[in-house]
N, C-alpha and C positions, 0 to 999 in steps of 0.2 A: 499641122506638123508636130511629132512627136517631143516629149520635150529633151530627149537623146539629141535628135536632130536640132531643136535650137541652140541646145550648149556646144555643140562644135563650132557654133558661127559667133559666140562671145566672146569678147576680149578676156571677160573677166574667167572664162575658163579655157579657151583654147591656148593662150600661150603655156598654162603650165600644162598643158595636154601634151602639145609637141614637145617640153623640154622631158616630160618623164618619159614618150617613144623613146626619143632618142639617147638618153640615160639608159634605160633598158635595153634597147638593144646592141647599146656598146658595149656594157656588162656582158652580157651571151655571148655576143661578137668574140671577144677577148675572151673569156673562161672559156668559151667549148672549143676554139679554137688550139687553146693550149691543151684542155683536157685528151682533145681529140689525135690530135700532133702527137703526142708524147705517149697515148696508150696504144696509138697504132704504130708508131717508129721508133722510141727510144726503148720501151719494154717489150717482154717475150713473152711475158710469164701471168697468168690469171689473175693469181693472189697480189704481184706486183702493179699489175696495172689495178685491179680493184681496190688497192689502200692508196696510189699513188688522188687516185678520181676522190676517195674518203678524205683526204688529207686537202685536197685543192677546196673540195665545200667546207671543211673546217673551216680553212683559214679564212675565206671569205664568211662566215659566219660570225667565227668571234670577235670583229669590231660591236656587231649587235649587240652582243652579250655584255661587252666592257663599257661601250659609249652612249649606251641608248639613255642611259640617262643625261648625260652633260646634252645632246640634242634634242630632247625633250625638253628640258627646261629654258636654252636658247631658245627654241622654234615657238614657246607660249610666250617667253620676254623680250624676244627682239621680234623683229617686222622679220617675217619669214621670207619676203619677195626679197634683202635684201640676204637673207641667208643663202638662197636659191644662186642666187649669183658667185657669190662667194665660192660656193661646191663646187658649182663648173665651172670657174676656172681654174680649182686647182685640179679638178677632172682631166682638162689637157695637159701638163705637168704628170699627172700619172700613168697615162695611155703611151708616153715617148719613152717615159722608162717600160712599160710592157713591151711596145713595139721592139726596141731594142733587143730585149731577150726572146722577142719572137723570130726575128732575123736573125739573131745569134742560135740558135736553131736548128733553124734552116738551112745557114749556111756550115752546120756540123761545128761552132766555136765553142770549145770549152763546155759542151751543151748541160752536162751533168753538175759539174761543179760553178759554173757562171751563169749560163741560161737561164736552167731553173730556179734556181732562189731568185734571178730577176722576175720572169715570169709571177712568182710566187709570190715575190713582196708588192707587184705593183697590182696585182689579187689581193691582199690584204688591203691596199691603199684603196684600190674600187669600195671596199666593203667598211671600211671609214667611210668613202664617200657616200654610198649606199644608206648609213647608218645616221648621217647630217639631213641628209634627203627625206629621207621613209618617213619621219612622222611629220614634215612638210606636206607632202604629197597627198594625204587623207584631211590633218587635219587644218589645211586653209580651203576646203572645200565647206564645210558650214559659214566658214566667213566669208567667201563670195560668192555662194548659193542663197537661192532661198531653200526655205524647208521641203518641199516637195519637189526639189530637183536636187537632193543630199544621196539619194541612193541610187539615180539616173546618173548622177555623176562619176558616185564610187563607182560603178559597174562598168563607166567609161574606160575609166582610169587602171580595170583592173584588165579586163579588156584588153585596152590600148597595151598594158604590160607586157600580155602574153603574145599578142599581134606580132611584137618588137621582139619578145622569145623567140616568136615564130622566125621574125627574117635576119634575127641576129645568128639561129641556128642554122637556118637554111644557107647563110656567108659562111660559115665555120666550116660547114661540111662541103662544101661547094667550090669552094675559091682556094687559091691555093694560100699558105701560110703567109707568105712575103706580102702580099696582097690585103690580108688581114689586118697586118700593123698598120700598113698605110689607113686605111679605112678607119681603123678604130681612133687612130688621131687628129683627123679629118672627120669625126661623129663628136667628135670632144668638142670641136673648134666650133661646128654649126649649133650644139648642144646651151655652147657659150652665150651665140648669139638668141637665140628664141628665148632663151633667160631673164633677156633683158627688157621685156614686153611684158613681165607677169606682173600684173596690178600690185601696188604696195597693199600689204597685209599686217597693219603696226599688231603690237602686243593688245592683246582685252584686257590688261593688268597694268596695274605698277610694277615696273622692271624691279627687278629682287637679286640679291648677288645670287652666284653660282655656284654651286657646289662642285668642286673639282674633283672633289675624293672621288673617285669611280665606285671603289666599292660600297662606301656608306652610300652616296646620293643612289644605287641601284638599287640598292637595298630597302630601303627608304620610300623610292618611288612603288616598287613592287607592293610594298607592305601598305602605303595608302590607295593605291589605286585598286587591288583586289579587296579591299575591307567590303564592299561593294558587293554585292551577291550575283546581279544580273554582268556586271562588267567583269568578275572575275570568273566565271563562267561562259563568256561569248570570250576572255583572254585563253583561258582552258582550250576550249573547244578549237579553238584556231591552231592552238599549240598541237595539239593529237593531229589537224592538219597536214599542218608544217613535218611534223616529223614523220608522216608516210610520205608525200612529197619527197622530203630528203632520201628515205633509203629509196626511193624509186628510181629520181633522178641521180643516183650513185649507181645505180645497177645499171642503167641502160646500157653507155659504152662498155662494160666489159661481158654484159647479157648478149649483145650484139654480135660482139667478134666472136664469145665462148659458147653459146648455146644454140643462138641462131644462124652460126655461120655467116655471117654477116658484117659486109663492110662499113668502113666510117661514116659513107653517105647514108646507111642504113640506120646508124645510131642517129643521124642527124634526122631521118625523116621521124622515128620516135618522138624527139623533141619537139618536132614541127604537129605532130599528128596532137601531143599532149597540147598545146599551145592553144590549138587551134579549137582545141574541146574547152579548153576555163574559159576562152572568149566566149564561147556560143554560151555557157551555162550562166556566163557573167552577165551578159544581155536577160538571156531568157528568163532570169529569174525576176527580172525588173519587170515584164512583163505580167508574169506572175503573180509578184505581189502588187501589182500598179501603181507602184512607185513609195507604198508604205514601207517602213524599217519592221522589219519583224524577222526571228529566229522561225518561224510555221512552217517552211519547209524544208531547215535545217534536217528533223532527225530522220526521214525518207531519203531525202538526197544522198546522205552520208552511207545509208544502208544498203541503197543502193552501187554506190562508190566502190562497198565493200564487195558487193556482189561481181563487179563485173573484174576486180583484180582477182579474185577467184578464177574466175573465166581466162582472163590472161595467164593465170598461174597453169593451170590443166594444158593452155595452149602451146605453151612453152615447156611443158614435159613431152607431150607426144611429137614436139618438132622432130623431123629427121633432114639428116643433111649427112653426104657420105664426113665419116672422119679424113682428114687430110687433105681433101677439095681447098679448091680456091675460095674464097670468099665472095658472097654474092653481092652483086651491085644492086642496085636500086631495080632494075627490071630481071633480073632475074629472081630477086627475093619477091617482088608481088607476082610473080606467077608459081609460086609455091601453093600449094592446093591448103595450107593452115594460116596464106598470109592473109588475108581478108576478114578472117574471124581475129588473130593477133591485133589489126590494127582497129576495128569494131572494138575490142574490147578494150581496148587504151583509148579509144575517144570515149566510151563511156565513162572512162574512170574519170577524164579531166571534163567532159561537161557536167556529170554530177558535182563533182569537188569544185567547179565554179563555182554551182546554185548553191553550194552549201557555204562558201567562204567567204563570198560578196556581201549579203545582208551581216554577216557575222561583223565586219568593217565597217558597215555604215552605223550598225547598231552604238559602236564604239564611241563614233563620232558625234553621236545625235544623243545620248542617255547621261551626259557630262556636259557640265559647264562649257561656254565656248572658250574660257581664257586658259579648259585644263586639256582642250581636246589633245595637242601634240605630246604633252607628258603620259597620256593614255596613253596614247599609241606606241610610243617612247617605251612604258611598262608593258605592253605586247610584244613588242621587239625583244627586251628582251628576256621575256618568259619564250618565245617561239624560237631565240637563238639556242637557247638553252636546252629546246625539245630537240633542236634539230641536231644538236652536238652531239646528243644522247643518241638519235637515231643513226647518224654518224657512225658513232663509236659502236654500237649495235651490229651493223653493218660489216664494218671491219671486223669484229669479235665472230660470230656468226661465219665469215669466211676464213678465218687464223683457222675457226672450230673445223670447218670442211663443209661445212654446213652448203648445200647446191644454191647459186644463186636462183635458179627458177624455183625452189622451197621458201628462198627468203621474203617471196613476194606474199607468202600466208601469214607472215606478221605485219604488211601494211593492214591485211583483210582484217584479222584480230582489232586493231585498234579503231576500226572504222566503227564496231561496237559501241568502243568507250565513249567514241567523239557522239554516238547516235546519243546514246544518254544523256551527253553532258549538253547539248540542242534541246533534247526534252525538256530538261530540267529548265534549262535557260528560257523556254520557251512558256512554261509556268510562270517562271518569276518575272517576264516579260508581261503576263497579261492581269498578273497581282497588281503590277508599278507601272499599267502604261500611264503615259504622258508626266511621269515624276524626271528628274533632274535631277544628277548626284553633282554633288558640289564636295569633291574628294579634300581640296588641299585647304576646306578656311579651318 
């Protein structure tokens, strides 16, 4: 039996398995749900729906950017299982205030001036809670793993993410609005309970006061944890990532309605097709490497990555669709004679950028002390928030300019360059320092 296959059947990793499904794909659930809602019925307009979708991933981003540190430094000082618990229940608490501005919504209440900033704030509140979570999630995996089931795990774990992408986008686009909040506070509640199952994880340190200062302690964290050559290089690498990801998954829903003629269920199978490819690449790459942590097939994967949004980009200029048609559903858009190469070339992109971004996390995990691994990760958070806000505002900028969204897709391609390199290099200095240990914070 593989050793994939034994860790679904341990206590010591299946319960935080199911608590991070179900975390993910209530995050989807809720964001594409509102994103999807509001750029197919409250907006008209291109440029409005394409800042409105920029402005929804900000906001969910910038808890990263502001708290990654103060949850960093709890997640190495306190018992992380009992952090875990703590986040989801204030999880359910956040999902009732979402629900609410998703049914206020729906039923047309105040939609612009009350709905939305609800909607909005309990987005912000997900991405706090996202933000307590995220360096839990990686880094108590070397503390209830052995070593040679640290990258079998991550892969699980990343996996299991996009799985949960998958069926949280598949409900968004699927189901009706009203229907969603119900769900998403009902994901909250069962999320609570599987929580409660994840083995105690105490600190590898002496508990240390906390640094409240957001700014200094981010600062701080950043500056000791990339002093590090190999770690600040697989945090780089990740970041150039993150921020093609972001302007990707910012294009979709308004690529969909505006380029490909294409309705919400079509923006949702996108997600679903992307989803579906970081899983396959997340596995495969475990495979791959047989279960060693190493950057080695980092700088191909990536290049490849790049190659196939090229492809997507060429596919999405030649689309045609009469102007002023209805919009195509789910069976009329895959009998389009460009839809088959479209959606080939979006799996290629997320099963490459799996294999390239799974070893990049276990690396993180495994090249650091174990009592520093959640502050690492913490300091990836938010270096990647910070790519992504950029890529963000790129994004937005880019279409303010007029700039074609099916053009914008040649600067995910461009970057995939940088990230090739910055794999190489890491990928050197990986075989300078194997089997060394950074001990970032004595």
């Amino acid at each position: 039996m593989t050793t994939t296959a034994l860790l679904i059947r341990k206590r010591r990793f299946l319960p935080l398995f199911a608590t991070q499904l179900l975390g993910a794909f209530n995050d989807n659930l809720y964001k594409n749900a509102m994103i999807l809602y509001v750029v197919y019925t409250v907006y008209h307009s291109e440029a409005a729906e394409a800042r409105f979708s920029a402005i929804a991933s900000a906001v969910f981003i910038l808890p990263f950017f502001l708290l990654s540190a103060l949850s960093g430094q709890l997640a190495d000082m306190r018992d992380k299982a009992r952090i875990i618990r703590i986040v989801k229940a204030a999880e359910i608490g956040i999902m009732l205030v979402g629900a609410t501005g998703l049914f206020m919504a729906w039923r047309g209440m105040a939609v612009e001036v009350v709905a939305i900033p609800l909607m909005l704030a309990a987005l912000l509140a997900m991405g706090v809670h996202s933000t307590f979570f995220g360096p839990i999630k990686y880094a108590i995996l070397p503390q209830h793993l052995h070593a040679d089931e640290v990258l079998a795990g991550t892969g699980l774990v990343e996996a299991g993410t996009y799985i949960s992408i998958l069926a949280g986008t598949i409900f968004a686009g699927w189901i009706p609005v009203e229907w969603a909040a119900m769900i998403c506070i009902g994901t909250a509640m069962v999320g609570f309970c599987t929580a409660q199952f994840v083995p105690p994880a105490p600190p590898q340190m002496e508990p240390q006061p906390l640094d409240f200062n957001v700014l200094r302690s981010s600062i701080t964290l950043v500056r000791m944890t990339t002093r590090h050559p190999r770690v600040y290089l697989a945090i780089a690498a990740i970041s150039f990532f993150w921020t093609i990801g972001a302007v990707l998954f910012i294009q979709f829903p308004p690529l969909a309605k505006n380029v490909l003629s294409a309705s919400k269920e079509v923006a949702s199978l996108f997600l679903v097709v992307f989803s579906i490819g970081v899983a396959i690449g997340s596995v495969s790459i475990n495979h791959l490497l047989k279960g060693t942590v190493s950057a080695r097939y980092g700088p191909i994967s990536v290049i490849v990555m790049g190659l196939f949004v090229v492809a997507f980009h060429f596919v999405c200029k030649m689309w045609q669709h009469a102007v002023g048609s209805a919009l195509l559903d789910v069976p009329q858009f895959v009998m389009q004679p460009l839809a088959v190469p479209l959606l080939l070339s979006l799996l290629g992109i997320a099963i490459s950028g799996g294999m390239f971004v799974v070893p990049l996390y276990a690396f993180l995990t495994t090249v650091v002390d174990k009592a520093e691994t959640a502050r690492t990760i913490a300091a990836n958070n938010i270096v990647n928030a910070g790519a992504m806000v950029v890529g963000s505002l790129i994004a937005v900028g880019l279409s303010a300019a007029g700039v074609a969204l099916a053009d914008q897709l040649l600067l995910g391609a461009a970057m995939c360059l940088v990230a090739a390199w910055l794999a190489r290099v890491l990928y050197r200095a990986e075989r300078a320092h194997a089997g060394e240990i950074e001990h970032t914070f004595e």
